[in-house]
Backbone and ligand atoms as CSV (ligand in chain L), in Angstrom:
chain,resi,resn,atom,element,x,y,z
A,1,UNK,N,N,-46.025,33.763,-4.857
A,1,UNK,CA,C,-46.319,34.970,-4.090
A,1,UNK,C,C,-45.111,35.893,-4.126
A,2,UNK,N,N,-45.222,37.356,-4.640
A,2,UNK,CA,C,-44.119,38.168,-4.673
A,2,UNK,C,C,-44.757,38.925,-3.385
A,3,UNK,N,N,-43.174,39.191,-2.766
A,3,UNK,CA,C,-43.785,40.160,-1.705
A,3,UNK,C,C,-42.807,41.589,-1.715
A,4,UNK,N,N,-43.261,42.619,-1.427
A,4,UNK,CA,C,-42.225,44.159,-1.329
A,4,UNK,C,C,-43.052,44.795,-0.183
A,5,UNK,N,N,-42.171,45.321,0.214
A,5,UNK,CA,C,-42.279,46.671,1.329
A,5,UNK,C,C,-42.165,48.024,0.958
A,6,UNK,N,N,-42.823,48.147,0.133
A,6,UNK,CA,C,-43.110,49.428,0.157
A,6,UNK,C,C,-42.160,50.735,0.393
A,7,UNK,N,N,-42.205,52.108,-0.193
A,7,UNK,CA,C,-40.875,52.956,0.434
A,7,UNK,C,C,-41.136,54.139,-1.193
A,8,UNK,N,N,-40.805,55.396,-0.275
A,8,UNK,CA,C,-40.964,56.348,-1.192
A,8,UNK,C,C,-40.195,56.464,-2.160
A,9,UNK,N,N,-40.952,56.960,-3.730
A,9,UNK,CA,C,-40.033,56.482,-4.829
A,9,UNK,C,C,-38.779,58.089,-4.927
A,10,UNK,N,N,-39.446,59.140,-4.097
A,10,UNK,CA,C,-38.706,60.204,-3.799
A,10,UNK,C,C,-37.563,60.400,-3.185
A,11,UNK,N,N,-37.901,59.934,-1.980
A,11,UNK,CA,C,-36.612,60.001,-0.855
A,11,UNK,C,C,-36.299,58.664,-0.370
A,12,UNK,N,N,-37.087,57.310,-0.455
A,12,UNK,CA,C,-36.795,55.888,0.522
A,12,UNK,C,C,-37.582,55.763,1.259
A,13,UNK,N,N,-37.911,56.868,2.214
A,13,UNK,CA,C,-38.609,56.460,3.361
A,13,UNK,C,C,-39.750,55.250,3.314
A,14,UNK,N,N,-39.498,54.799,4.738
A,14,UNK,CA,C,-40.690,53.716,4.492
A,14,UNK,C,C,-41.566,54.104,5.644
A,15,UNK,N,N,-41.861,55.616,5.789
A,15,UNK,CA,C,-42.678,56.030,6.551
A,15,UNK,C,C,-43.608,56.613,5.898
A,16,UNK,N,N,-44.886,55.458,5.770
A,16,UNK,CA,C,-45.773,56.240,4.917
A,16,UNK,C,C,-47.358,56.045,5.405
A,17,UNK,N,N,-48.264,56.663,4.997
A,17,UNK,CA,C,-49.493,57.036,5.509
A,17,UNK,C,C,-50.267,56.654,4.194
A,18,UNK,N,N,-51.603,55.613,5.065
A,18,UNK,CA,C,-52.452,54.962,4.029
A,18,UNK,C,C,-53.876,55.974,4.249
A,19,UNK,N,N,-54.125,56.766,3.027
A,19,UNK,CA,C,-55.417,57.389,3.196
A,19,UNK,C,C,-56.902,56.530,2.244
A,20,UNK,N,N,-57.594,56.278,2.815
A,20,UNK,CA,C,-58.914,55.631,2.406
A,20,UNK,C,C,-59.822,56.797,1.494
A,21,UNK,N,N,-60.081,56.364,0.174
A,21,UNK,CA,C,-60.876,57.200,0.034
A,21,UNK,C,C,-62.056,56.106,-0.881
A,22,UNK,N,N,-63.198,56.956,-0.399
A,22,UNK,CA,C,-64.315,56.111,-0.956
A,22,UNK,C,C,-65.086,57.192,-2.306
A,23,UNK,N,N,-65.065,57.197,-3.666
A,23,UNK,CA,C,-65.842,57.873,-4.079
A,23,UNK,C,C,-67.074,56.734,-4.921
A,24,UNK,N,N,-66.439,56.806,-6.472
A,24,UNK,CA,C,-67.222,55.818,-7.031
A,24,UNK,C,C,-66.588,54.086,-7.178
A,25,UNK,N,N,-65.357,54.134,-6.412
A,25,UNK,CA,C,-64.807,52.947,-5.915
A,25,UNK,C,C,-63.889,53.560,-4.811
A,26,UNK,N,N,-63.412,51.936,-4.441
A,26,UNK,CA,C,-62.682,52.137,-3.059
A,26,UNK,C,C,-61.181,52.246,-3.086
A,27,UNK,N,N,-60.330,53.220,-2.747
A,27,UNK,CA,C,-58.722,53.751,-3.458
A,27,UNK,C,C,-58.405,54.005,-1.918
A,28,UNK,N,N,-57.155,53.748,-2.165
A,28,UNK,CA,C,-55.953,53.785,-0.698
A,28,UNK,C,C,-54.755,54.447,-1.979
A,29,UNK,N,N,-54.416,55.952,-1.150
A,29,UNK,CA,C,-53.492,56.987,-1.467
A,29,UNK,C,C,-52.676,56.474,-0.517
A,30,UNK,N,N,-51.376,56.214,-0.875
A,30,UNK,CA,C,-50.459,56.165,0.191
A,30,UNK,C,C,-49.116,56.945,-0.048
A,31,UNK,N,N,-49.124,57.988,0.950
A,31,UNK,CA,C,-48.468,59.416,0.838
A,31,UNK,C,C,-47.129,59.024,1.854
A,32,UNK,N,N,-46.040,59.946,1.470
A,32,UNK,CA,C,-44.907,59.574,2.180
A,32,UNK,C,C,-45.023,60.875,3.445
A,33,UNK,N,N,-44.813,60.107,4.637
A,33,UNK,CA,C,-44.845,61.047,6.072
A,33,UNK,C,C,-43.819,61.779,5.829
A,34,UNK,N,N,-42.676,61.455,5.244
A,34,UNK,CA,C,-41.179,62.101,5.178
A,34,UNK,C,C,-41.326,63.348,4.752
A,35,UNK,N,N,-41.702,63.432,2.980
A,35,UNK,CA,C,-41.568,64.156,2.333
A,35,UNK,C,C,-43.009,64.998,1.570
A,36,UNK,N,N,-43.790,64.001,2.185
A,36,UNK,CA,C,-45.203,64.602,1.517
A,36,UNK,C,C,-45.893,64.087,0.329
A,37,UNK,N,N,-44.755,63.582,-0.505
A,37,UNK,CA,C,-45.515,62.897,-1.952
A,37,UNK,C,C,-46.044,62.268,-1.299
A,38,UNK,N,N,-46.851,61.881,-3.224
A,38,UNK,CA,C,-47.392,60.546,-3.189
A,38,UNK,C,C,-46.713,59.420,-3.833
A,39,UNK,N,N,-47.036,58.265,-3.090
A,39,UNK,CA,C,-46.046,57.131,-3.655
A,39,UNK,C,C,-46.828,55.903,-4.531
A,40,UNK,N,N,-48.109,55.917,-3.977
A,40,UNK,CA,C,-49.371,55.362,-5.107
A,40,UNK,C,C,-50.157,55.265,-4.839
A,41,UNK,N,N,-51.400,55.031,-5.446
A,41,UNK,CA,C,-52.789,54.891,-5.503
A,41,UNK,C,C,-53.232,53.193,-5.830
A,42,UNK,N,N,-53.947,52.677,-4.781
A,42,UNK,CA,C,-54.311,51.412,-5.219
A,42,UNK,C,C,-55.780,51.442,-5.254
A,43,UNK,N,N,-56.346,50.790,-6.533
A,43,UNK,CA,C,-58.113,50.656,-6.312
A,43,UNK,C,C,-58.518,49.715,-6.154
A,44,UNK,N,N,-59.340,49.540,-5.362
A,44,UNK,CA,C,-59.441,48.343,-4.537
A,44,UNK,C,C,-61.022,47.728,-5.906
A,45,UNK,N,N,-60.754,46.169,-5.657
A,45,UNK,CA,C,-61.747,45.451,-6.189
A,45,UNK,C,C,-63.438,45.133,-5.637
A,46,UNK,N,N,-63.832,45.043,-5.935
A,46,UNK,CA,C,-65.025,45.345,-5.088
A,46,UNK,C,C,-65.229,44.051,-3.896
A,47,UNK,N,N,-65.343,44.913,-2.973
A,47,UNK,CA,C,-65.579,43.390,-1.770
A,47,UNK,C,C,-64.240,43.476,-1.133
A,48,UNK,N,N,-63.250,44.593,-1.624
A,48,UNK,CA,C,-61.618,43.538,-1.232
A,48,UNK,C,C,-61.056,44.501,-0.517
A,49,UNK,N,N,-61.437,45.432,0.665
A,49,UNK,CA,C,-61.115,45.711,1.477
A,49,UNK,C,C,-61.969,44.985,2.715
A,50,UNK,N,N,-60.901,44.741,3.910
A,50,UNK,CA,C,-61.413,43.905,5.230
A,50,UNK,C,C,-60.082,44.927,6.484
A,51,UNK,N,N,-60.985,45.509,7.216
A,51,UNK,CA,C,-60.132,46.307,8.341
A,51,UNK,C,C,-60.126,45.481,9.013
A,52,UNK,N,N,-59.012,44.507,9.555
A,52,UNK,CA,C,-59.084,43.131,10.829
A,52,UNK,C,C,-59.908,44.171,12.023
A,53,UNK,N,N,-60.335,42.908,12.255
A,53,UNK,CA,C,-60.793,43.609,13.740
A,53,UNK,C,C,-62.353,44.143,13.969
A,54,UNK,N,N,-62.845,44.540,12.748
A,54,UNK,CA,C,-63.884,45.232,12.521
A,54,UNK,C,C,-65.274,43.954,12.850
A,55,UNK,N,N,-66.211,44.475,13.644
A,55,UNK,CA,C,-67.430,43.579,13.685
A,55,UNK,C,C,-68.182,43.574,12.802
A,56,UNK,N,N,-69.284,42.722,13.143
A,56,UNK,CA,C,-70.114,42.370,12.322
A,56,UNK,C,C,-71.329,43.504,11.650
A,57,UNK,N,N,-70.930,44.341,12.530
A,57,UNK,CA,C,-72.008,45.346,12.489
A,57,UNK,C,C,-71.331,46.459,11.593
A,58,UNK,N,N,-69.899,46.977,11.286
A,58,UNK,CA,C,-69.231,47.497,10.618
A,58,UNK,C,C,-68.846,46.561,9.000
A,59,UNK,N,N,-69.091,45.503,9.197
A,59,UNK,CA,C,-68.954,44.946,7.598
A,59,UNK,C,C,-70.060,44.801,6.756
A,60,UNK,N,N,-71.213,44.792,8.237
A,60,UNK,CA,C,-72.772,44.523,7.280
A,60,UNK,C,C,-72.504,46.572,6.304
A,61,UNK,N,N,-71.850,46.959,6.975
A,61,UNK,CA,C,-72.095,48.724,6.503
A,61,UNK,C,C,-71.083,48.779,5.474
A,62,UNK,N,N,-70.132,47.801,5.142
A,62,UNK,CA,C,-69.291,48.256,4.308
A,62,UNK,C,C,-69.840,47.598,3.151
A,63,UNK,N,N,-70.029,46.219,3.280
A,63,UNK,CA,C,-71.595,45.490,2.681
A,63,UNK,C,C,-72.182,46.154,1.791
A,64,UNK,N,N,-72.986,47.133,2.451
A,64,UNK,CA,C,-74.121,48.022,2.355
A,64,UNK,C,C,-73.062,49.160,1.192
A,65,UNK,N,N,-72.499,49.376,1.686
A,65,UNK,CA,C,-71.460,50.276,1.089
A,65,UNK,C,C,-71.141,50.289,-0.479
A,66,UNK,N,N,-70.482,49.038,-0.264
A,66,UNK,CA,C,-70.209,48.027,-1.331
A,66,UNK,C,C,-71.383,47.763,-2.507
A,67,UNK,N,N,-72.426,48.542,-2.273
A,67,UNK,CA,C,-72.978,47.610,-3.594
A,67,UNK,C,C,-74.614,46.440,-2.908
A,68,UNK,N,N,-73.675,46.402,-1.591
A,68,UNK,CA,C,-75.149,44.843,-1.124
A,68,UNK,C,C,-75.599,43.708,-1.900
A,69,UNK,N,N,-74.846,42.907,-2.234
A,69,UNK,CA,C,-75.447,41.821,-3.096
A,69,UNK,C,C,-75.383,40.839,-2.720
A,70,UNK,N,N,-74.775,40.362,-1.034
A,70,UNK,CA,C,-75.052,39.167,-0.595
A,70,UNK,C,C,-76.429,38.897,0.275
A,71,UNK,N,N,-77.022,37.872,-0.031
A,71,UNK,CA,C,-78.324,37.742,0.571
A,71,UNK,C,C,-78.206,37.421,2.167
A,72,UNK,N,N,-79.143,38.420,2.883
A,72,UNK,CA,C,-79.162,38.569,4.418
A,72,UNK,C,C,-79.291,36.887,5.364
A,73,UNK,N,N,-79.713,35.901,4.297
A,73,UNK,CA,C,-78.572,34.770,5.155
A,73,UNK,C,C,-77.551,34.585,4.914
A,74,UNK,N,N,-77.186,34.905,3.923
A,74,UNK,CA,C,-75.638,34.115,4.301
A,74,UNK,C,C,-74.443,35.245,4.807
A,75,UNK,N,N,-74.870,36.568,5.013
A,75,UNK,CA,C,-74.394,37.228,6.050
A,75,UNK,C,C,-73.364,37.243,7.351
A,76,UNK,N,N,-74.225,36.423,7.947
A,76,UNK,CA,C,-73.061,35.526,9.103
A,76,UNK,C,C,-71.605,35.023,8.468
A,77,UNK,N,N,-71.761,34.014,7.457
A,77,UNK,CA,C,-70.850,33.280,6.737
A,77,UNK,C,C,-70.012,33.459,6.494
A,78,UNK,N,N,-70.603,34.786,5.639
A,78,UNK,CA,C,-69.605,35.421,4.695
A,78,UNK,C,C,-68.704,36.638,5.432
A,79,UNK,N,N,-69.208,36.906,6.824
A,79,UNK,CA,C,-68.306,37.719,7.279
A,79,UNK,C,C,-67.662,36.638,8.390
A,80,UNK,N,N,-67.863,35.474,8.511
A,80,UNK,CA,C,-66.621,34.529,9.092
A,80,UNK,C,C,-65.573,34.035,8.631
A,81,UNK,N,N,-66.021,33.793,6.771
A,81,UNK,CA,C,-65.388,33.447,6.018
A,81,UNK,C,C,-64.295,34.517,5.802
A,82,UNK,N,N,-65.168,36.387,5.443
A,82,UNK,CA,C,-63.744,36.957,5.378
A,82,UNK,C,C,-62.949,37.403,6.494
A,83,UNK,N,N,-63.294,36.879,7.603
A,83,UNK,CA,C,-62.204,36.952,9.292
A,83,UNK,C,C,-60.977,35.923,8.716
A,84,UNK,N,N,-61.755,34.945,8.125
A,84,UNK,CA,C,-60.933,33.610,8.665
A,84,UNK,C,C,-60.138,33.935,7.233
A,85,UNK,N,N,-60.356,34.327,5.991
A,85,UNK,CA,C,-59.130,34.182,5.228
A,85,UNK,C,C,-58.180,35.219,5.491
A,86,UNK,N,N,-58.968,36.204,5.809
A,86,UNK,CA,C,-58.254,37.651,6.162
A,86,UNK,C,C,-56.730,36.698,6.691
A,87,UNK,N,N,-57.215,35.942,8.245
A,87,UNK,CA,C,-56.330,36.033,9.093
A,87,UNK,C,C,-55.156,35.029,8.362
A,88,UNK,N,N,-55.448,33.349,7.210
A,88,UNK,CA,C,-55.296,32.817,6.953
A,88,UNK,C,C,-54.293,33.553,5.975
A,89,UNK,N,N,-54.525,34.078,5.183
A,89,UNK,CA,C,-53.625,34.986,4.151
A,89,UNK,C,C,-52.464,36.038,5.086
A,90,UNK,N,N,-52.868,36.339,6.077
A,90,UNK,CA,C,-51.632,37.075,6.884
A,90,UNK,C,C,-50.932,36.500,7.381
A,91,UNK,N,N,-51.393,35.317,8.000
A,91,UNK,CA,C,-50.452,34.244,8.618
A,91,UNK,C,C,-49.791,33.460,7.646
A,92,UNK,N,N,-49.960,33.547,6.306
A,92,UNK,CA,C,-48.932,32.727,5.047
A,92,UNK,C,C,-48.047,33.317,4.534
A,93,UNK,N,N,-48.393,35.141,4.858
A,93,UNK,CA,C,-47.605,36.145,4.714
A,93,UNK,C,C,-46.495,36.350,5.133
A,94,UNK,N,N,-46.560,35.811,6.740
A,94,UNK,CA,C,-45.297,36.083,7.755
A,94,UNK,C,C,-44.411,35.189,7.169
A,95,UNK,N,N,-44.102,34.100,7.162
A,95,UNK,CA,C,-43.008,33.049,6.883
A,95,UNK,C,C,-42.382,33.903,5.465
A,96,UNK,N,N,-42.957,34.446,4.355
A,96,UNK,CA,C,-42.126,35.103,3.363
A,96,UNK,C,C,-41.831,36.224,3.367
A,97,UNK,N,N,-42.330,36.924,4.438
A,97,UNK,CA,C,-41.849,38.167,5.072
A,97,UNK,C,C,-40.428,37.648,5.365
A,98,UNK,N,N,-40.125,36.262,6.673
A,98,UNK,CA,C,-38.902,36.379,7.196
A,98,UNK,C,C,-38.216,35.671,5.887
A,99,UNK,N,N,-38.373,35.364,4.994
A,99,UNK,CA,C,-37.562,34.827,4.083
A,99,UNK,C,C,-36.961,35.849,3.272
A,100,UNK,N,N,-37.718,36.720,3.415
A,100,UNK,CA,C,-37.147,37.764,1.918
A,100,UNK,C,C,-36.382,38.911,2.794
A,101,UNK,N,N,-36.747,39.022,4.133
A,101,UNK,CA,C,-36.118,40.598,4.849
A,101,UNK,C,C,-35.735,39.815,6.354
A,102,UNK,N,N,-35.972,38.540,6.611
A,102,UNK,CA,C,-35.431,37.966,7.593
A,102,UNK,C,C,-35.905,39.007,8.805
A,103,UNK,N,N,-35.443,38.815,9.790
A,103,UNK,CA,C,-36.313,39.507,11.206
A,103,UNK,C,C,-36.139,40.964,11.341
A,104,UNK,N,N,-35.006,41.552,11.044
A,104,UNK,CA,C,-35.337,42.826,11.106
A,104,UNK,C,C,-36.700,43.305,9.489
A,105,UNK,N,N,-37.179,43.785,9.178
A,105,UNK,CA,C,-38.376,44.239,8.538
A,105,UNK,C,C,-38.191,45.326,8.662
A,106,UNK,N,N,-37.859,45.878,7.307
A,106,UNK,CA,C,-37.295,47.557,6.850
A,106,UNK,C,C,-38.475,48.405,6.860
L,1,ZN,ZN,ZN,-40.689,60.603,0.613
């Protein structure tokens, strides 16, 4: 697992703003608050955005969003399944967070 923090390739700042955009796939612009660029564009894979937090009723729509190709049973599942790795993958995250930037986090 490589991990980086992110930071404008302009000025440094690591004050930056994630914009969502949905056209014929799903892209996160992430613009620097500092200076205004842009610092990159990521396109997301299909299925592979998860906003924590979001219910069941907001993923059946992103679901829907997405394409729809999981069958309306296994529905439940599959949005427990992506809570639980969501949270599982963030929590494996932290320990190499403090390894690589230790407690302060730039
Ligand atoms: Zn900047």
């Amino acid at each position: 697992m490589e991990i980086k923090i992110q930071q404008c390739n302009s000025c440094g700042s690591r004050d930056l703003r994630n914009i969502l955009v949905r056209d014929e796939s799903q892209k996160v612009f992430v613009q620097c608050r500092s200076c205004g660029k842009l610092v990159a564009r990521y396109v997301l894979a299909h299925g592979g955005y998860h906003h924590a937090g979001k219910d069941f009723e907001s993923f059946l729509r992103s679901i829907e969003r997405d394409g729809g190709i999981e069958s309306a049973r296994d529905l439940p599942s599959a949005f427990e399944n992506a809570k639980q790795q969501l949270h599982e993958e963030y929590e494996a995250l932290k320990p190499r967070l403090l390894e690589r930037y230790g407690d302060n986090l730039p």
